[in-house]
LOGUTI-53962 format. One line per field, with one value per residue (C-alpha): y, z, x; residue number from 0; residue in three letters. Coordinates in Angstrom, 3 decimals, m for minus. Each point is the difference from the previous one (the first is absolute). Example, Ala and Ser with C-alpha at 12.3 -4.5 7.8 and 13.67 -1.06 7.14 Angstrom:
REM residues 2
north <- m4.500, 3.440;
up <- 7.800, m0.660;
east <- 12.300, 1.370;
n <- 0, 1;
res <- ALA, SER;
***
This chain:
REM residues 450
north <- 3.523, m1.599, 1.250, m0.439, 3.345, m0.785, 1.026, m1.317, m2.974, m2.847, m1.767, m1.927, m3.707, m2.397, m2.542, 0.117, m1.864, 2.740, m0.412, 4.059, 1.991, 2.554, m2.400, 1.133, 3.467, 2.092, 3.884, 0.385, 3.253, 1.587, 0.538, m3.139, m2.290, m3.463, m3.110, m1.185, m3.305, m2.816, 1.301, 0.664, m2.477, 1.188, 1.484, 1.710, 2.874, 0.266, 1.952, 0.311, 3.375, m0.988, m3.826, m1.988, m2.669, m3.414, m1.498, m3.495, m1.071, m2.380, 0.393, 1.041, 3.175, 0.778, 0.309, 1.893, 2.210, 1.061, 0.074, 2.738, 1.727, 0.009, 1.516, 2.520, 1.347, m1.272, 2.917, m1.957, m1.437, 1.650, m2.773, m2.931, m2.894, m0.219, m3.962, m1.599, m2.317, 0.261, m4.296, m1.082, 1.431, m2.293, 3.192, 3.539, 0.139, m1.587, 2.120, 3.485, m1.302, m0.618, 3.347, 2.334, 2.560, m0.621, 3.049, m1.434, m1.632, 0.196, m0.491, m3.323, m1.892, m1.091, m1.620, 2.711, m1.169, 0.275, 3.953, 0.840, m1.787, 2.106, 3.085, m0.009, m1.428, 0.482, m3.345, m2.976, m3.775, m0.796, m1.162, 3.491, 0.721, 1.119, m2.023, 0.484, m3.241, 1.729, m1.260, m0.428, 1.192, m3.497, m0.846, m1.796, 1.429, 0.191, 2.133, 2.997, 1.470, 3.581, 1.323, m1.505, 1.128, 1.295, m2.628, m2.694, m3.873, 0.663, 2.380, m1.977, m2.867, 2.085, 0.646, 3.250, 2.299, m1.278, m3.887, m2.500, m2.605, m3.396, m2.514, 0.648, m3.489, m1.994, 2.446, 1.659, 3.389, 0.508, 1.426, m3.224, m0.554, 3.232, m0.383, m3.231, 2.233, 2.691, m2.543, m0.868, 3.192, 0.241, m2.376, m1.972, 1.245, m1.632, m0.380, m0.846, 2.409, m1.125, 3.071, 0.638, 2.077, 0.079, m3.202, m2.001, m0.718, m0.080, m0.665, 2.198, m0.976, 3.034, m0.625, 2.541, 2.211, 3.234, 3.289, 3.433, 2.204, 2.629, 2.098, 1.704, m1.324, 0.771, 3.774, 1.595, 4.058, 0.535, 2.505, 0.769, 3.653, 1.745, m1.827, m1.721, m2.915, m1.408, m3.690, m2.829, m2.592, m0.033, m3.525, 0.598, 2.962, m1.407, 1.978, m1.212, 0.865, 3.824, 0.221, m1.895, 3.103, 2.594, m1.147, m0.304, 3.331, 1.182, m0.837, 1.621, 3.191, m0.261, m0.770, 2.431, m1.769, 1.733, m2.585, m3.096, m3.686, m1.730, m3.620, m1.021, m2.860, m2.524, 1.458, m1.232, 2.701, 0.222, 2.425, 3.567, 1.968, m1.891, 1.862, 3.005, 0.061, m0.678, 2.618, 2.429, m0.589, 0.438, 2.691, 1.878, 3.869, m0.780, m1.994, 1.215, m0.701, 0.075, m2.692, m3.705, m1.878, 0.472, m3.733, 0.064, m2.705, m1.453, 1.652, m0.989, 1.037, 3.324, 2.220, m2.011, 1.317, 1.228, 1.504, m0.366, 2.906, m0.676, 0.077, 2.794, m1.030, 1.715, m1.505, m2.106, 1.521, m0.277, 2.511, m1.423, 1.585, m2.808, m3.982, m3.041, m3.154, m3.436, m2.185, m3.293, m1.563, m1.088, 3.601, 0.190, 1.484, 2.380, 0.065, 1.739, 1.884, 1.760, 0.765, 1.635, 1.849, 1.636, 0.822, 2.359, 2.950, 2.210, m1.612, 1.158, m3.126, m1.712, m4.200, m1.413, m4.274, m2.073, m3.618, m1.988, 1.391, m0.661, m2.828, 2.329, 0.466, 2.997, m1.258, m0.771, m1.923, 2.867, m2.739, m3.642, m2.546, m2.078, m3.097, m3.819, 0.841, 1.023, 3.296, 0.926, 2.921, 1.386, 2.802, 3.156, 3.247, 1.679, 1.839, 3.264, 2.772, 3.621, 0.882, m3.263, m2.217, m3.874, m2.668, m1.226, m3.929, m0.309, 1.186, 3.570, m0.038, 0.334, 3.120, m2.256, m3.603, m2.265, m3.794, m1.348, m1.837, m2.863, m1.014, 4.166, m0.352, 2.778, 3.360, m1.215, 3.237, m1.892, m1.475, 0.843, 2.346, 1.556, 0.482, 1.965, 2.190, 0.810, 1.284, 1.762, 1.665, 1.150, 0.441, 1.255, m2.244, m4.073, m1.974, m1.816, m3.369, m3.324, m2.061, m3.207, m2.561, m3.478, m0.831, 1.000, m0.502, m3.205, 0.812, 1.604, m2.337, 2.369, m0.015, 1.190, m1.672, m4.034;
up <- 14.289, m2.887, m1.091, m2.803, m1.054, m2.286, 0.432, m0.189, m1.485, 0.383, m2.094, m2.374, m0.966, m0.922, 1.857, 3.850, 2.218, 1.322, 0.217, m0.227, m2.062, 2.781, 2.235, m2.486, m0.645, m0.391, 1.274, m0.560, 1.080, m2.349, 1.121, m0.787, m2.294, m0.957, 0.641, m3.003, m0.926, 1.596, 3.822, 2.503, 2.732, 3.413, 2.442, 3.469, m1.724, m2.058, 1.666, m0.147, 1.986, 3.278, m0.143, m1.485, m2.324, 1.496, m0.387, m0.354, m1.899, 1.948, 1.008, 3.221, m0.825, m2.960, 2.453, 2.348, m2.906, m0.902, 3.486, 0.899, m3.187, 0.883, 3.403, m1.962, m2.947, m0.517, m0.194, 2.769, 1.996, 3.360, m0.431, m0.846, 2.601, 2.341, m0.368, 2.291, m2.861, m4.154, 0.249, m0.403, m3.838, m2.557, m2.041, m0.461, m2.211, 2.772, 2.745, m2.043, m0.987, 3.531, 1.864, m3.087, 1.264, m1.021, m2.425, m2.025, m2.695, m1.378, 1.612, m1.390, m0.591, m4.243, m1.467, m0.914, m3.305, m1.091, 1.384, m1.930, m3.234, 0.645, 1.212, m1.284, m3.565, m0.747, m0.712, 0.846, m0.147, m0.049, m2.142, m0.593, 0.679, 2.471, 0.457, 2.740, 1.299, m1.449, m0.203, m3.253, m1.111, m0.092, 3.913, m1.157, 1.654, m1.958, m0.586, m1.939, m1.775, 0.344, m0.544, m2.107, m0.036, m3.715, m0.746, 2.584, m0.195, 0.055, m2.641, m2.508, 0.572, m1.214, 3.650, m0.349, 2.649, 0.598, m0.664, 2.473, 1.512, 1.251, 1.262, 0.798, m0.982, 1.396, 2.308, m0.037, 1.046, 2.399, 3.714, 1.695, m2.334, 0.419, 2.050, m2.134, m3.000, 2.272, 0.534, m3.532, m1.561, 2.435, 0.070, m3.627, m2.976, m2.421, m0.102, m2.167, 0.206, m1.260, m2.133, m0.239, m2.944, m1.325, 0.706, m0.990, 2.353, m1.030, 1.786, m0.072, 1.659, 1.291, 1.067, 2.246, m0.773, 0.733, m1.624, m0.284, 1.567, m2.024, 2.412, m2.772, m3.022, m1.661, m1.289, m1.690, m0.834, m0.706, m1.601, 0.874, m0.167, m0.869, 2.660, 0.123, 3.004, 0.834, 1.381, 1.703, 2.192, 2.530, 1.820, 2.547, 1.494, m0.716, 0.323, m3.174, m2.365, 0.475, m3.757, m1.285, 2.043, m1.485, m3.727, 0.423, 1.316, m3.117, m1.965, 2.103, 0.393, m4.194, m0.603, 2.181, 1.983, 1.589, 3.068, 1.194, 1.031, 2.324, 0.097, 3.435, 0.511, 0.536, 1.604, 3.080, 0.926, 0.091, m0.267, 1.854, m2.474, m2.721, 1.031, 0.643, m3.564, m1.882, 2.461, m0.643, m3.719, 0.251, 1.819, m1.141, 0.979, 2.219, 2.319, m0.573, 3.074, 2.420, 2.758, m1.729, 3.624, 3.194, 1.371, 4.121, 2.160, 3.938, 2.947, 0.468, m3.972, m0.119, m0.894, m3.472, m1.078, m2.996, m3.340, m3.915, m2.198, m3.712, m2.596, m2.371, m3.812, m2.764, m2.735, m0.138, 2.753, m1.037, 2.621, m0.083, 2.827, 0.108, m0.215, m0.453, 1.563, m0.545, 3.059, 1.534, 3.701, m1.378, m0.453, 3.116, 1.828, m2.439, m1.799, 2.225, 1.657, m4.199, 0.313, 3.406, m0.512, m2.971, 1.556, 2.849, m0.446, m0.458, m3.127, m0.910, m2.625, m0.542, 0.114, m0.944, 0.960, m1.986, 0.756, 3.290, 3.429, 0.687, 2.505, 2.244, 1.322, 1.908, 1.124, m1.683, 0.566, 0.430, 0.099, m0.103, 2.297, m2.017, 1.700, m0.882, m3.533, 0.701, 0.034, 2.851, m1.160, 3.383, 0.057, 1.712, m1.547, m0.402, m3.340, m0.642, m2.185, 0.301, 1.527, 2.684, m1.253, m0.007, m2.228, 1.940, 0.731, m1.959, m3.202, m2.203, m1.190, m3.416, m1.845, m2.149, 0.760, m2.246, m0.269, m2.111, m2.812, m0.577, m3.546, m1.601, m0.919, 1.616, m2.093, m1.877, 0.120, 1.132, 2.795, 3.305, 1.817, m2.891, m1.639, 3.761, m0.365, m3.545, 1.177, 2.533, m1.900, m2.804, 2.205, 3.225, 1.875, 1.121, m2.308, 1.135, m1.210, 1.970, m2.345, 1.603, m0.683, 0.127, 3.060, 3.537, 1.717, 2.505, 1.003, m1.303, m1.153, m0.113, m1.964, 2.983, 0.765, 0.237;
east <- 22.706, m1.421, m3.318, m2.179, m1.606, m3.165, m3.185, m3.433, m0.388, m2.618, 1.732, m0.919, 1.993, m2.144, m2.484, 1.357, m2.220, m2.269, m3.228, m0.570, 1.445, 0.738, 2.468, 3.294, m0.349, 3.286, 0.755, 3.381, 1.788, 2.401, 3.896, 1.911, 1.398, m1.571, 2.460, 1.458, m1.106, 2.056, m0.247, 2.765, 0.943, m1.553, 2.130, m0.062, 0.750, m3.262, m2.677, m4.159, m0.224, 1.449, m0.185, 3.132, m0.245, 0.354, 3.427, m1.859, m2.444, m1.502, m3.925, 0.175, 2.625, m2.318, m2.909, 1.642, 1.261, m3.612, m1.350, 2.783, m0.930, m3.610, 0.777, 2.609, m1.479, m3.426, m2.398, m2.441, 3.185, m1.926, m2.096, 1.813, 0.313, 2.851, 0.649, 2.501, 0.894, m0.350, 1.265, m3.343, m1.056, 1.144, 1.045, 0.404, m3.066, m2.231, 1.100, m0.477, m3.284, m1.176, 1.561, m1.065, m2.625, m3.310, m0.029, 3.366, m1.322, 2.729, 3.646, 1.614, 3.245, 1.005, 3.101, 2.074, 1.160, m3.550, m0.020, 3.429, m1.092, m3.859, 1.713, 3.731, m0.852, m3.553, m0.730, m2.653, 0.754, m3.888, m2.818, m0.828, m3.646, m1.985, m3.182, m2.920, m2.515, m3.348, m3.327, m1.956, m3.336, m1.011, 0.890, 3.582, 3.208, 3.104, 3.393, m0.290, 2.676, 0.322, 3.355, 2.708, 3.496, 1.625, 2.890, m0.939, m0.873, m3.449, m0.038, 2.540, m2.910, m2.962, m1.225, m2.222, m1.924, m3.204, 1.016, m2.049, 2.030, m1.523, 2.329, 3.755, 1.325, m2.532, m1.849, m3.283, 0.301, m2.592, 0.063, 0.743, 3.162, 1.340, 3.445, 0.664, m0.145, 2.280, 2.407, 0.388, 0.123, 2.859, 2.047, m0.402, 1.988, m2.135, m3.977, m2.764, m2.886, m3.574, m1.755, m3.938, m0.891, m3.333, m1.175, 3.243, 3.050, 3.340, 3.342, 3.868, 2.849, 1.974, 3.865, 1.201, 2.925, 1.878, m0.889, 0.183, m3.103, m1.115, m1.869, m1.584, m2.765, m2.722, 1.006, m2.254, m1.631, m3.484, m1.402, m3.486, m1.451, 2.755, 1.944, 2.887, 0.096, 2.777, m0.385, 2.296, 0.089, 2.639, 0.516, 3.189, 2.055, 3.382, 3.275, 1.741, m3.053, m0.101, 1.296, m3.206, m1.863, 2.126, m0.238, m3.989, m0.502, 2.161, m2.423, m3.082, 1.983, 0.639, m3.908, m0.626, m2.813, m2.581, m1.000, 1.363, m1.591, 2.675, m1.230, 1.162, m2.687, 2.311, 2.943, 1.638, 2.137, 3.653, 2.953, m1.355, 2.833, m1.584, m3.802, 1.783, 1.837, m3.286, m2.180, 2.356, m0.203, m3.470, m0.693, 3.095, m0.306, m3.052, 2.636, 3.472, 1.560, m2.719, m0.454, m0.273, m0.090, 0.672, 1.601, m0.784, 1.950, m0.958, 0.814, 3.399, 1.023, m2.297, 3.300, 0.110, m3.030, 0.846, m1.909, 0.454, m1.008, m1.547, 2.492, 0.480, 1.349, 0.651, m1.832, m2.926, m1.836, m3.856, m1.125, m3.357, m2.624, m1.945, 0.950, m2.499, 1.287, m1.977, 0.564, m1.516, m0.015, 3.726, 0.725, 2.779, 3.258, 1.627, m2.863, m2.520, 2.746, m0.004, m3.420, 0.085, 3.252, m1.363, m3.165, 1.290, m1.361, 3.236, 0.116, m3.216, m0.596, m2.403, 0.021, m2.980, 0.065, m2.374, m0.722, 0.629, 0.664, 3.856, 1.523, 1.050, 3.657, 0.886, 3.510, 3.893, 3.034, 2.414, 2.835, 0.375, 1.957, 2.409, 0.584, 0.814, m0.452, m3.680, m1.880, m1.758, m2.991, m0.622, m2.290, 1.576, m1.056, m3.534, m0.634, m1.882, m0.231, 0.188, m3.070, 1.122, m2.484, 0.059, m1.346, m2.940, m0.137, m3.106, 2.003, m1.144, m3.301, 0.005, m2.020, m1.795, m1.343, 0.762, m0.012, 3.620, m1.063, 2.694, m1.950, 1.024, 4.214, 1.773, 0.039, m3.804, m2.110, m3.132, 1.980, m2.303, 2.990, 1.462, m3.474, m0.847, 3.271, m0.739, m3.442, 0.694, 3.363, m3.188, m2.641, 1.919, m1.972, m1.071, m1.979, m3.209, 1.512, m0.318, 1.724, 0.987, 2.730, m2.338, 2.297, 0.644, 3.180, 0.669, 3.549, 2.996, 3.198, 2.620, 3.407, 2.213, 3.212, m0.304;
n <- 0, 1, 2, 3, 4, 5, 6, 7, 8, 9, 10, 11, 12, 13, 14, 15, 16, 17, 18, 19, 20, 21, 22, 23, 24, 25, 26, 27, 28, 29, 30, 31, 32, 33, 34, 35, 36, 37, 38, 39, 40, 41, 42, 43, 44, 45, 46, 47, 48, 49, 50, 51, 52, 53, 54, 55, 56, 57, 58, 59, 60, 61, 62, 63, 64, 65, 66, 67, 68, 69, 70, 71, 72, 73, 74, 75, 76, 77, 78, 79, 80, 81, 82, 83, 84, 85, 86, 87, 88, 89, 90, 91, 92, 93, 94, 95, 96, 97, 98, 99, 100, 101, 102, 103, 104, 105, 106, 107, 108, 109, 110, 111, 112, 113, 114, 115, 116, 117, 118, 119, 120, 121, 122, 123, 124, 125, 126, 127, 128, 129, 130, 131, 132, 133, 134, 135, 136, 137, 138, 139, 140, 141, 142, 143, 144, 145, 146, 147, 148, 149, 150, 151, 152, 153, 154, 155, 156, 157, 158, 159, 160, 161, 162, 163, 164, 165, 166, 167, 168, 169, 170, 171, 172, 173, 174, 175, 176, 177, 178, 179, 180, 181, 182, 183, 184, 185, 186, 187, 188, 189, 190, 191, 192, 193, 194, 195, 196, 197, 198, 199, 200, 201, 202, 203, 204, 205, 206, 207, 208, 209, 210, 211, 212, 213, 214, 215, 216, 217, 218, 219, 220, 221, 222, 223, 224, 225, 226, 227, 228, 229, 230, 231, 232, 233, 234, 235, 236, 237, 238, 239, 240, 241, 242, 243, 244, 245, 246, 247, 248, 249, 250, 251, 252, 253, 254, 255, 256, 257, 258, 259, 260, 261, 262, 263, 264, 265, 266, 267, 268, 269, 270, 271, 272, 273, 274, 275, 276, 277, 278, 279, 280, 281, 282, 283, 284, 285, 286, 287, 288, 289, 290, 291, 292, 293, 294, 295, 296, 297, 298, 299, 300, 301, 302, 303, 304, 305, 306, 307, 308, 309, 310, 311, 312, 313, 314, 315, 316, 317, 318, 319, 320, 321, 322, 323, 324, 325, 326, 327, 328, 329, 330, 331, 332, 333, 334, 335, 336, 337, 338, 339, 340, 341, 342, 343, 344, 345, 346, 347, 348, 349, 350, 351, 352, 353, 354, 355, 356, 357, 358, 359, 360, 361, 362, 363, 364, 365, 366, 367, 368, 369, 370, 371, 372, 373, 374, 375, 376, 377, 378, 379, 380, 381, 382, 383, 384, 385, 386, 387, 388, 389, 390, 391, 392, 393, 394, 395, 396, 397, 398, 399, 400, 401, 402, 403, 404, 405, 406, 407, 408, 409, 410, 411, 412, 413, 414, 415, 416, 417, 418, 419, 420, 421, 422, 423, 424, 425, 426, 427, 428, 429, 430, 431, 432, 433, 434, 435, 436, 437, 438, 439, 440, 441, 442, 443, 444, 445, 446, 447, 448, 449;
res <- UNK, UNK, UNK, UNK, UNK, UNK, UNK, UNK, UNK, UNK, UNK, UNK, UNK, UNK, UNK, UNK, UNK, UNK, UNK, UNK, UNK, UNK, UNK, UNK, UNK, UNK, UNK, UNK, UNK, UNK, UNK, UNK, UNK, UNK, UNK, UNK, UNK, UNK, UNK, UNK, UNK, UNK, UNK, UNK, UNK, UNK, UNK, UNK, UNK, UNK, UNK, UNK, UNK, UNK, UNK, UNK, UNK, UNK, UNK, UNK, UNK, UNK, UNK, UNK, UNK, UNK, UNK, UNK, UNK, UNK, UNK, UNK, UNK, UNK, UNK, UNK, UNK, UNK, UNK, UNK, UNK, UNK, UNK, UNK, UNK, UNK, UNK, UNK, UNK, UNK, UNK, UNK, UNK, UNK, UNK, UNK, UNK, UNK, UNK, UNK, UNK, UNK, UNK, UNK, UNK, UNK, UNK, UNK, UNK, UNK, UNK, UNK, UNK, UNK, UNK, UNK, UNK, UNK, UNK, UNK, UNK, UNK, UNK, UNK, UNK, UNK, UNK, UNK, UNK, UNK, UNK, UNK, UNK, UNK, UNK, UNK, UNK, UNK, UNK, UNK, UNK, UNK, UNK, UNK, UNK, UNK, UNK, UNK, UNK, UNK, UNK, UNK, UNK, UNK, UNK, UNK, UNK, UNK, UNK, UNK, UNK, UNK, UNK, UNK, UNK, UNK, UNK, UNK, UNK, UNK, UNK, UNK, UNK, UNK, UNK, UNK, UNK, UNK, UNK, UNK, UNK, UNK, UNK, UNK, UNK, UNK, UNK, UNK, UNK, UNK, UNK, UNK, UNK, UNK, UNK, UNK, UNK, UNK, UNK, UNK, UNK, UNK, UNK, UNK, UNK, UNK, UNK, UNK, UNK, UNK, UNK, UNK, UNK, UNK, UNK, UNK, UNK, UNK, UNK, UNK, UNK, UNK, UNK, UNK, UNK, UNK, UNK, UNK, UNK, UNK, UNK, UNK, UNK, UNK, UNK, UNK, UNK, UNK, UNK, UNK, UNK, UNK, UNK, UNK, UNK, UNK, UNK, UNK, UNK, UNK, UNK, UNK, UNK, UNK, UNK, UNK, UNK, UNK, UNK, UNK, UNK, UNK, UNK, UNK, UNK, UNK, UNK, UNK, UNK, UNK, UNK, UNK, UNK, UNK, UNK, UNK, UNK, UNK, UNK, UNK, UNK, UNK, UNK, UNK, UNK, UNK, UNK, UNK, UNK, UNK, UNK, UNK, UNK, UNK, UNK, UNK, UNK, UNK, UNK, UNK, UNK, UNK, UNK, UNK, UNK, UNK, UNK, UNK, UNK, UNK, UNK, UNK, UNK, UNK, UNK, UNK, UNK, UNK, UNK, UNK, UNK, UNK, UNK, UNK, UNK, UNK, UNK, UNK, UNK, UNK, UNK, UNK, UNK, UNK, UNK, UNK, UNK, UNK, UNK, UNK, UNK, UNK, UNK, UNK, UNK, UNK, UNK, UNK, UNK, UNK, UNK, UNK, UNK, UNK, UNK, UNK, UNK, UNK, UNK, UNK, UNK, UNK, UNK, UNK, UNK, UNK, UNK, UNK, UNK, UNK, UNK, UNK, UNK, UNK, UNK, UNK, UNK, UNK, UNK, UNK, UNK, UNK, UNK, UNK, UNK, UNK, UNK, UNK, UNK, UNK, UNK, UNK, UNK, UNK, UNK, UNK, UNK, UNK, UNK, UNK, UNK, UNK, UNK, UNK, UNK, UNK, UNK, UNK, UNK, UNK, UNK, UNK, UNK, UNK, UNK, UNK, UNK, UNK, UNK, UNK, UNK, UNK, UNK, UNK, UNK, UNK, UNK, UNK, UNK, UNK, UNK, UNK, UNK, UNK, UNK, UNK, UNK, UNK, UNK, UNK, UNK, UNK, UNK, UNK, UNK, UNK, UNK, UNK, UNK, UNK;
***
């Protein structure tokens, strides 16, 4: 049986066509190994739970491949429709999409060279930046740029955080032009963006190519008070970047850091042994081997049910009490399930979240059907944490309310999330601030897989 043991990812690869950025979140649960990167032919032999592979590839076997699943595995397969005939959906994509329960935001079907090279590789073949449709101060709508990825097209072309985008080749971005700009960002390797900046526009043409992900950036130790604050922005839980996680927390362990800032505003989700690596580092003594997750399958798969236990290491352990995390309503998946893991109140630590509620993703792909040289993310496994608590729909609400400011770079002191998590780490308690970013939010154009 080939399965794919992960855990919680909404992953993140960029600009898929989604209009919100909770329709490709990723759980993953941990037990497997990733595919390498040119996939195996199909076979009858190859198996999602139950269900076999289809032995052709034509439409109507890859629908009835993911109908069977959905009636096998699928966490709401009581519900599913009992069709006489999967014939009349012109793919496997439109089918899940109209039998998914109306709670599964979530379940979808991607290329599965794109997953290995994500997963398997750590690596994007993207424009690299993550841009939202926001509206101005002034009424105008356009794309703001709030995260850039180290070593990527964008970056190598000057693109910074904060950067306001007005035409992609020759269109406006506004509301109405929204899935044109989608459909671009997807499917064209080269494009000319159109830059506002204080009055003056300015044009950059970005060519696409592949790169490494470094989940990591923006590093950095404060000292404030007689403090020392650790800081860093982590973009991705990716299984082949554990190292970059291990070498950081060297050098908090070495500097001896008194509190932590986990900047998790724009992370997707990903690899559950990823979150459980870098809780474990946190929290160190505090969570040595108690319950990380406990993974709960449908009816007909309860006796898999299974739970993973923190990690205990023997160096770089922080054992930190308490934990500030900074997220944003793109805050999702393995992400959240962090938060709430540490929280449980055998740990007896304390997470304080400052910013944006979460998106809100209480479920994971436990295992994913290889088929046709596609991926199909099924959702088949609730996740909870010791004290058998679930992320709630709505997303955590953070501690602190704060508005992301897209104009502050990442790691600035007067930045509006980080200046709230310095205050409260001195003051032990929220600021009074309403600092606001001169924008508010239209839609979300996330980097998930194309």
């Amino acid at each position: 049986m080939k399965k794919l043991l992960w855990v919680s990812i909404l992953l993140s690869i960029f600009f898929s066509a989604c209009a919100d950025v909770q329709e490709r979140q990723y759980l993953i649960a941990p037990q497997f190994s990733i595919p390498q990167e040119k996939s195996e032919p199909m076979s009858n032999e190859n198996h999602f739970y139950s269900v076999k592979a289809p032995s052709s590839c034509r439409i109507k076997n890859q629908n009835q491949y993911v109908y069977n699943a959905m009636h096998d595995s699928y966490l709401w397969h009581e519900g599913v429709p009992v069709l006489d005939s999967t014939d009349h959906y012109s793919s496997p994509e439109e089918l899940l999409t109209m039998l998914k329960d109306e709670d599964d935001l979530f379940s979808h079907i991607v290329d599965l060279k794109k997953v290995n090279r994500f997963f398997g590789l750590g690596r994007y073949n993207n424009f690299g930046f993550i841009p939202f449709l926001i509206q101005l101060k002034s009424g105008k709508e356009a794309l703001g740029v709030v995260f850039v990825y180290p070593n990527s097209p964008a970056q190598k072309a000057g693109i910074k955080r904060g950067d306001i985008i007005t035409k992609v080749e020759n269109i406006s971005t506004q509301s109405s032009n929204l899935k044109r700009i989608k459909k671009k960002l997807k499917k064209e390797n080269k494009l000319t963006f159109t830059f506002w900046k204080k009055g003056k526009r300015y044009k950059k043409r970005i060519i696409k190519y592949d790169y490494a992900v470094h989940t990591i950036s923006n590093v950095k130790i404060y000292h404030i008070e007689n403090k020392k604050i650790g800081y860093m922005v982590f973009s991705d839980f990716i299984p082949s970047k554990e190292e970059e996680i291990d070498h950081i927390f060297e050098k908090f362990k070495s500097a001896q850091i008194d509190d932590l800032i986990l900047d998790l505003r724009y992370n997707g989700g990903g690899d559950m042994n990823v979150a459980r690596h870098l809780s474990s580092l946190i929290g160190g003594a505090y969570v040595n081997n108690r319950v990380f997750t406990h993974y709960l399958f449908n009816s007909k798969y309860s006796h898999l049910n299974y739970t993973t236990n923190f990690k205990e290491f023997s160096h770089n352990q922080l054992n930190l009490n308490r934990l500030f995390v900074i997220t944003s309503k793109r805050t999702c998946s393995a992400s959240e399930q962090l938060i709430l893991n540490l929280r449980a109140s055998e740990n007896q630590m304390e997470v304080i979240q400052v910013g944006q509620e979460t998106c809100g993703k209480p479920y994971a792909y436990n295992s994913i059907g290889l088929f046709c040289d596609k991926a199909l993310f099924l959702i088949n496994t609730k996740a909870q944490n010791s004290d058998h608590q679930m992320i709630s729909p709505n997303g955590l609400y953070p501690t602190c309310v704060v508005e992301d400011n897209i104009y502050k770079a990442f790691g600035d002191r007067e930045e509006s999330s980080l200046k709230e998590a310095l205050y409260y780490i001195t003051h032990n308690r929220c600021s009074s601030q309403s600092e606001s970013g001169n924008y508010e939010i239209v839609d979300f154009i996330s980097n998930f897989f194309d």
